[in-house]
Structure formats: structure tokens, C-alpha cells
N, C-alpha and C positions, 0 to 999 in steps of 0.2 A: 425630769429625766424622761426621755421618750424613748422608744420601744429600741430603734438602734442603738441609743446610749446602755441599755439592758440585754441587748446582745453580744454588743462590744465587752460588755464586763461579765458577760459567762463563758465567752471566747478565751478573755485573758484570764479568767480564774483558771481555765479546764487546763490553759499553757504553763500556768503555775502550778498547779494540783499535781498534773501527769507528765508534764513533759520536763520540769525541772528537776535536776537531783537536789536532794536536800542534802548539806552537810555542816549544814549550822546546828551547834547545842542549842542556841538561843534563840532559834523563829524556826518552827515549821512551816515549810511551804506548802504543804500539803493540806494544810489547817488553813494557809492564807488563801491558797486557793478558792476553796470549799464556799471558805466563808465570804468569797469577791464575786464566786458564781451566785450565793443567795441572794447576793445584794443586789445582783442583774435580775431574778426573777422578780426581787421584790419591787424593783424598779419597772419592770413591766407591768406586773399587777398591778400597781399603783397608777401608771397611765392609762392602764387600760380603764381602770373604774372611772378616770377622770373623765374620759374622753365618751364612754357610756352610763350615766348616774340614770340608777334603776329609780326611779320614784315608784313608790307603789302606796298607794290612795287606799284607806279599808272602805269609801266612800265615793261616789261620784257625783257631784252635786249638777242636777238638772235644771234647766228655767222652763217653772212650770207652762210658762206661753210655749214652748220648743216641745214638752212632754204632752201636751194637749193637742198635735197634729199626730202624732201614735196614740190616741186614743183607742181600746179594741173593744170597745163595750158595745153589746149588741144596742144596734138601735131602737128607737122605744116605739117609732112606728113602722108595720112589715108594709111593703106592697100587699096593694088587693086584688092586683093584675099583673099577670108576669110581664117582665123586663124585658123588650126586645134588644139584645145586643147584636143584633148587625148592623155593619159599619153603615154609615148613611149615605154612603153615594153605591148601595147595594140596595136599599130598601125601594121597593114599590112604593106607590103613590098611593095613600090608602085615605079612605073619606072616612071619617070619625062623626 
């Protein structure tokens, strides 16, 4: 059942529910209604989950090769000399 098919049958439940007089002893329309509307919601719900299935994982399984480029561990050796970060077609010619 897809979503129109679950609208289409809480349309016709609500035209049976309210818009019908009932004057049968033997079937409430008002009861068939009801129960034709639920059947449309539940017919939505049900496509709806179909068409979004939650998966939800208590776990993420990572490859350790993939976890080992975010590595955040400080590094084991510091600079002894600070780091010049200007870009290199800024920097002077410097004799070392």
C-alpha cells in the first residue's frame, strides 16, 4: 500500500464515519468508517517505514588503515626551530 492508497482509505472511511446515515441494526457505519480510516493510517505508517528503515548500529566498525590517518597523538618529536609558514612564492631567498 503506498501513501495515496492510505489516503484514499481515510477519505472513504471519514465519508462513511460522517457523511453516511446509518440505519442498519446490523452494521454500524460509523464503526466501519473508523475502523477503514485506521487502516489508511496504518497503511501509511507502514510505507513510510518501508521506504525510510532506521538502522541504528550500537557500533561503527572502522578499518584500522582509515583510523590511523586521524591519528591525534602529539608527536614524539617537537621542532627545535620554529616553522616558517609563509607561502613559498612570499618567502625571501635566505642563505642557510
Amino acid at each position: 500500500m503506498r501513501i495515496g492508497a492510505g489516503i484514499a482509505l481515510i477519505a472513504l472511511g471519514a465519508i462513511i464515519a460522517f457523511a453516511v446515515r446509518d440505519t442498519s441494526d446490523t452494521l454500524n457505519l460509523t464503526a466501519l468508517g473508523i475502523i477503514i480510516m485506521l487502516a489508511g493510517v496504518a497503511g501509511i505508517w507502514v510505507s513510510y517505514r518501508l521506504a525510510n528503515p532506521h538502522k541504528r548500529d550500537d557500533f561503527t566498525v572502522i578499518d584500522p588503515e582509515v583510523e590511523k590517518q586521524y591519528n591525534t597523538d602529539p608527536p614524539e618529536q617537537v621542532a627545535t626551530r620554529p616553522i616558517d609558514v609563509t607561502p613559498s612564492h612570499l618567502r625571501e631567498e635566505r642563505e642557510n
